[in-house]
C-alpha positions in Angstrom: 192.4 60.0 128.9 191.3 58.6 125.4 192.8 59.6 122.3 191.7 60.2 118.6 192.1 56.9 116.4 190.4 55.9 113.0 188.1 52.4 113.5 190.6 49.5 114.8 190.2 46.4 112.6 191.7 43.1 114.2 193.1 40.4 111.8 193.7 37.1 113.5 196.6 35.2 111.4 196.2 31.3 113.4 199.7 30.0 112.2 203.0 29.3 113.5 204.5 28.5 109.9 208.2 30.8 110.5 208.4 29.6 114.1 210.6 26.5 115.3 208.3 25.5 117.7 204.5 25.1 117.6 201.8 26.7 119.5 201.9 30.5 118.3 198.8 29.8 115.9 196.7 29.9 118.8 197.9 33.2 119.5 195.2 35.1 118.1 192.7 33.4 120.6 194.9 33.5 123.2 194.7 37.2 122.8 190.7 37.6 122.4 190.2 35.3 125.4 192.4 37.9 127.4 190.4 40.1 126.7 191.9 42.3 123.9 188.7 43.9 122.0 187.0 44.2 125.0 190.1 46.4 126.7 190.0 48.8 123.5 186.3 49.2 123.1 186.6 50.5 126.7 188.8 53.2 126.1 186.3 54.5 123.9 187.8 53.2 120.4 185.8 51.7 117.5 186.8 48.0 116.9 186.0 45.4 114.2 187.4 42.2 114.5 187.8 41.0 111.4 188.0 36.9 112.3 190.5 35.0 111.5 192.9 34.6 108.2 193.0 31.0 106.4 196.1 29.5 104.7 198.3 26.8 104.7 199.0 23.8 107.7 201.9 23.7 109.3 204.1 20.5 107.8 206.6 20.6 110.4 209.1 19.8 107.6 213.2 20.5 108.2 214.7 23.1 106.0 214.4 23.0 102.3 218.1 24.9 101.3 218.0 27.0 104.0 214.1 28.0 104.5 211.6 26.1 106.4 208.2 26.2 105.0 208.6 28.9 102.1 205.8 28.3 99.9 203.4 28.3 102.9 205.2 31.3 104.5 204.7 33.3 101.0 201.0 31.9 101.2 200.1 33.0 104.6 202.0 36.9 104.2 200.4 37.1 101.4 197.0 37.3 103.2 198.5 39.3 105.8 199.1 41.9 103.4 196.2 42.0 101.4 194.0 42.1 104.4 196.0 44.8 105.9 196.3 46.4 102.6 192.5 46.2 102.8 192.0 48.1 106.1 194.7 50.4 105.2 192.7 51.5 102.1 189.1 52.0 104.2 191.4 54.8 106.8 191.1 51.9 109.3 193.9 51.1 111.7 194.9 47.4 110.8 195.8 45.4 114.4 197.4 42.5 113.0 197.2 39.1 115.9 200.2 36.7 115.1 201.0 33.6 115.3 204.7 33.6 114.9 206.9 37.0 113.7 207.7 36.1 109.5 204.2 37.5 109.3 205.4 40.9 109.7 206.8 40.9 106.0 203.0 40.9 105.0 201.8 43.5 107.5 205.1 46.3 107.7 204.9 45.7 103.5 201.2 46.5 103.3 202.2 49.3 105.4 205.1 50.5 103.4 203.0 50.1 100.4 200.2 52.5 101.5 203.2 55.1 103.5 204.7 55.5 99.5 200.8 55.9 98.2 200.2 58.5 100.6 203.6 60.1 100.5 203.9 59.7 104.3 206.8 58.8 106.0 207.5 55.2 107.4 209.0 54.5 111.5 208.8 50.7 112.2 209.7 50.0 115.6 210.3 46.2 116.2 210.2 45.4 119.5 211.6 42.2 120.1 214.6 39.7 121.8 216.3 39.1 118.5 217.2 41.2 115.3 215.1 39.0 112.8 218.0 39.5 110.2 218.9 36.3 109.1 219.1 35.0 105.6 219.2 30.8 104.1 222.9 31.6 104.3 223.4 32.1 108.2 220.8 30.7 109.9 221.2 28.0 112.2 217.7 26.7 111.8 216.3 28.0 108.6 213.0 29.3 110.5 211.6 32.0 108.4 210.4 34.0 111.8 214.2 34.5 112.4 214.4 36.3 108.7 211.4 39.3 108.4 213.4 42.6 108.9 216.4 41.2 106.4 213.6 40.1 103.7 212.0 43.5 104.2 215.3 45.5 103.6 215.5 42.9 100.6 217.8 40.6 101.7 216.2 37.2 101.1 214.4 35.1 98.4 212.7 37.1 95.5 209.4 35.6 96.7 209.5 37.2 100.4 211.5 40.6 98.9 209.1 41.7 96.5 206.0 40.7 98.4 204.6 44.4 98.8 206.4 45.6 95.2 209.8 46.1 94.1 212.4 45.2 96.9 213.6 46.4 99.5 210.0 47.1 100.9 211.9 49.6 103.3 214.8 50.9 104.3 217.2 50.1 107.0 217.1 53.8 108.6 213.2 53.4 108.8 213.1 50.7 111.5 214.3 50.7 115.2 214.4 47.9 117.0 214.7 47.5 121.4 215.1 45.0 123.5 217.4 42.9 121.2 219.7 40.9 123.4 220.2 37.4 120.5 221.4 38.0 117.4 223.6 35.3 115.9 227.1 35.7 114.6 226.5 36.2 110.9 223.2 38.2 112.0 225.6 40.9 113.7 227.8 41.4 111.0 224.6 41.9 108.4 222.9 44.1 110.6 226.2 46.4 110.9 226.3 46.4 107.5 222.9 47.6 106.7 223.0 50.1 109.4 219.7 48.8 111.1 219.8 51.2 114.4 219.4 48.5 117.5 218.7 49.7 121.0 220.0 46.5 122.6 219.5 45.9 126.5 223.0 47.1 126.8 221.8 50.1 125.7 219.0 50.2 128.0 220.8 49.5 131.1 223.4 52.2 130.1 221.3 54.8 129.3 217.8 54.1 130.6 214.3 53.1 128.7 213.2 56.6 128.7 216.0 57.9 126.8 216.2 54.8 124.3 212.6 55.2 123.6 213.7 59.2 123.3 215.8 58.3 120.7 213.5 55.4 119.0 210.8 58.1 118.4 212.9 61.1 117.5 212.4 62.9 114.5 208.9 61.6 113.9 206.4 64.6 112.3 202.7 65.0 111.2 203.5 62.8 107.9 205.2 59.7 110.0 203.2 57.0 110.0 204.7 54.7 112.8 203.9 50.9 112.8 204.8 48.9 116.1 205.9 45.2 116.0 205.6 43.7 119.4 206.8 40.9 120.1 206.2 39.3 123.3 209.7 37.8 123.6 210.5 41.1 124.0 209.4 41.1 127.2 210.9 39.1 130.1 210.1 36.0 130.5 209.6 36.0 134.6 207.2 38.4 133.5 206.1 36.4 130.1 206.7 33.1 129.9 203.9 32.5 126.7 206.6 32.7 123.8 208.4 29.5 122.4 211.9 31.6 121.9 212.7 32.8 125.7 215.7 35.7 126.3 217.0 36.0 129.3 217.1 39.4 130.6 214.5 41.7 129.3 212.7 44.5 130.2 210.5 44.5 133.5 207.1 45.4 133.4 207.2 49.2 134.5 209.8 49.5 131.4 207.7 48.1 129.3 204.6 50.1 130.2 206.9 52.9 129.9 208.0 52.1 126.1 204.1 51.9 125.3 203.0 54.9 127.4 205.7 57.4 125.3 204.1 55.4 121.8 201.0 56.6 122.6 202.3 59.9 123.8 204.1 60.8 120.6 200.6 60.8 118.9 202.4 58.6 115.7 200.8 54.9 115.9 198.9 53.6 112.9 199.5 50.1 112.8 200.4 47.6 114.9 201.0 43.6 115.1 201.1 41.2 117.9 203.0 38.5 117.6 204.4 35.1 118.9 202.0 34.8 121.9 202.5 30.8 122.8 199.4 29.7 125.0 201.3 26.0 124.8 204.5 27.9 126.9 202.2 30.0 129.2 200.9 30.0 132.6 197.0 30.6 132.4 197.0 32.9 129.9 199.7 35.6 132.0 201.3 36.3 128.9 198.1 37.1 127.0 196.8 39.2 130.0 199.8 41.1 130.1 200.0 42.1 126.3 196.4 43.4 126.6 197.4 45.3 130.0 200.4 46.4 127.6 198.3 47.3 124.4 195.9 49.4 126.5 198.9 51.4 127.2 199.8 51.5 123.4 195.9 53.2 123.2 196.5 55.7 125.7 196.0 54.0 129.7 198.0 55.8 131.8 198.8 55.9 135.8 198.0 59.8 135.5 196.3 62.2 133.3 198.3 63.7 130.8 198.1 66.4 128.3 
């Protein structure tokens, strides 16, 4: 079964600036070498890759009052988000290829940016192994890959806040995030603050994938434009080893296909990234193989046909 999607444009972003351990910039690679644009030209879908985005080496400095690399994170999400900005505004479908997760504030603000143009609404759902709500105040490591959703509700420097417009760039009841089983201390208490809703693996053992990802996805309509953030630490790493920041405990493979199969089902995706791949931490590329097998379901592969 193939389903109706404006022209896919695929924006490599080569850098591992937020992460605390290198490798994710050759991500993007990782990804094509799978086999990624191939897989979705298959299932009958238009696809541009748009090469590769430049910016700023990685110093591999330690933290500079509580952020690691922030004029070269700011650098590199700007890019992000002008070149997703850019596909946004030609009615493609921007498929942004990470490198490590910070980049997120430059692709989910593009995004957010072109939801409040169009007066549609917003449903980011980060799929992931940790919250990504730290701030310079409560991290223990001061990597800026840790920090994307907080910066995007607008808690964090001015610089990473405002990056898509006035701050916050969204709000806490517009993102979802599963699979989240490390949040630090002073990470739990912001996120209870804020009210970010978290379908933790807790969660998912309690009540099932299918009814998380029922709940995820509920109360989406014609004008929702939903944007996906996969990370592949949210995946297990028996089945996904490829990521530098490994969690224990994750979902298997058939509940993974499962979350992507009732994405593609709800008829909502618009935008998605792909993020902190590590070919340095992988076995032969499984990781990368298994995102594409992954992202196909995203695009609408399924074990049956469905209506």
């Amino acid at each position: 079964m193939t389903r109706t999607h404006p022209p896919l444009s695929v924006i490599g972003v080569p850098t591992d600036i937020g992460a605390g351990h290198r490798g994710a910039s050759m991500g993007p690679e990782a990804l094509r070498v799978a086999g990624l644009l191939e897989a979705l030209r298959e299932r009958g879908l238009e696809v541009h890759d748009r090469g590769n985005l430049g910016g700023p080496h990685n110093p591999w400095l330690p933290p500079v009052e509580g952020y690691r690399h922030l004029d070269a994170v700011v650098a590199w999400n700007r890019a992000v988000f002008e070149a997703v900005s850019a596909e946004l505004e030609r009615g493609h479908f921007p498929v942004m290829l990470g490198g490590d997760h910070c980049l997120a504030m430059g692709s989910v603000g593009a995004v957010a940016r072109h939801c409040r143009k169009a007066g549609k609404r917003l449903r980011v759902l980060w799929l992931d192994a940790h919250a990504d709500f730290n701030t310079s105040q409560i991290t223990p490591t001061g990597n800026v890959h840790g920090m994307p959703v907080a910066c995007l509700c607008g808690v964090g420097p001015e610089v990473l806040t405002t990056l898509s417009g006035p701050a916050p760039a969204i709000e806490p009841h517009e993102v979802k995030q599963v699979g989240i089983r490390s949040v630090d201390a002073g990470e739990k208490r912001l996120v209870k603050q804020h009210g970010i809703d978290i379908y933790d693996m807790r969660h998912i053992d309690e009540h099932g994938m299918r009814r998380t990802m029922e709940q995820a996805l509920a109360d989406m309509g014609d004008d929702t434009h939903l944007h996906v953030s996969f990370d592949i630490d949210f995946l297990d790493p028996g089945i996904a080893p490829g990521v530098g920041t490994t969690v224990p405990g994750g979902p298997t493979y058939r509940e993974a296909q499962l979350v992507m199969e009732m994405i593609a089902d709800s008829g909502r995706l618009a935008s998605l990234d792909i993020v902190e791949l590590n070919p340095a931490y992988d076995d032969h590329n499984r990781s990368g193989r298994l995102a594409v097998d992954l992202v196909e379901s995203l695009f609408g592969k399924s074990t049956l046909m469905r209506d």
